[in-house]
C-alpha positions in Angstrom: 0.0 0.0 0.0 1.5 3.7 -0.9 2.6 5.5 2.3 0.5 8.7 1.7 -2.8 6.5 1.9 -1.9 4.7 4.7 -1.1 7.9 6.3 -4.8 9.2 5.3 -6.3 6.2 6.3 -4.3 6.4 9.5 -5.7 9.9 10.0 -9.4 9.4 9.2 -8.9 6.3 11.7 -7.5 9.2 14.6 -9.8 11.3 14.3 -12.5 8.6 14.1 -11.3 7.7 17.7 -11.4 11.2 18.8 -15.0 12.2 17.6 -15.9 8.6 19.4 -14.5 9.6 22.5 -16.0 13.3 22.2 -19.4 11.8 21.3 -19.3 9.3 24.1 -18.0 11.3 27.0 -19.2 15.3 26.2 -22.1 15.4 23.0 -23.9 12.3 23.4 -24.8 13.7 27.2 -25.2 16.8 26.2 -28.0 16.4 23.5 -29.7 13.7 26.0 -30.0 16.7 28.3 -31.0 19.2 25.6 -33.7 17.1 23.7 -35.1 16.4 27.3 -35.5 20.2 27.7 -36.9 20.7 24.5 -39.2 18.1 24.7 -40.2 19.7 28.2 -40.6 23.0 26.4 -42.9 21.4 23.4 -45.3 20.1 25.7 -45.4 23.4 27.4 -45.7 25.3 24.8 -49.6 26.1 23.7 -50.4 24.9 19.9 -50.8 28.7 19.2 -47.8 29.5 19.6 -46.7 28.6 15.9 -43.3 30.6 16.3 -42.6 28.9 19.6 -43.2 25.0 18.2 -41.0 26.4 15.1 -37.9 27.6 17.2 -38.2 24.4 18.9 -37.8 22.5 16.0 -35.2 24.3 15.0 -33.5 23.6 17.7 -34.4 19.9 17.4 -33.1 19.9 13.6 -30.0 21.6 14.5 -29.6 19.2 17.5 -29.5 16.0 15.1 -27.3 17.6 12.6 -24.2 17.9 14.7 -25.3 14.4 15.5 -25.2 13.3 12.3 -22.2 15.2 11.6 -20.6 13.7 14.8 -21.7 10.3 13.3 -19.5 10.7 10.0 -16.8 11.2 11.6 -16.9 8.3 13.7 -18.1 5.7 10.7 -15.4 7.5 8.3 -12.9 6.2 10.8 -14.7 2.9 10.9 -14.3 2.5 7.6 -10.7 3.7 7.4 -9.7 1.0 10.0 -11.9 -1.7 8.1 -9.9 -0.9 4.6 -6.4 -0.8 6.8 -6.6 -4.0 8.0 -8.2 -5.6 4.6 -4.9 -3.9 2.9 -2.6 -5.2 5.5 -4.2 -8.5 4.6 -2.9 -8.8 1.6 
């Protein structure tokens, strides 16, 4: 395998590790609490309040984008460690 993808695939496996860890021990807490509150505040809020149940969800979408966004990270080094170890293979 060329040395410059093994270094890539090395680093996409790093910081694959690191976004774990920070999902695990900080962001996976932290939107736990937060969709808890949010989920508080929707059932508080009336059904009139159309602006209110919009910022909410805005919240909510914004929420489960950084999720998401958390979540490639994570699978991209996944996948880098999965094609390492086939390479090394052969």
């Amino acid at each position: 395998m060329d040395n410059s993808i093994a270094d890539k695939l090395d680093d996409g496996i790093s910081k694959g590790h690191k976004a774990q860890h920070a999902y695990d021990y900080f962001f996976k807490p932290f939107l736990t609490k937060k969709r808890k509150i949010l989920f508080i505040a929707f059932q508080d809020t009336s059904a009139r309040d159309v602006e209110g149940l919009m910022e909410i969800k805005r919240m909510m979408i914004a929420l489960d984008a950084l999720e998401q966004e958390m979540q490639t990270y994570i699978n991209t080094g996944k996948m880098a460690e999965i094609q390492l170890s086939t390479n090394d293979k052969h």
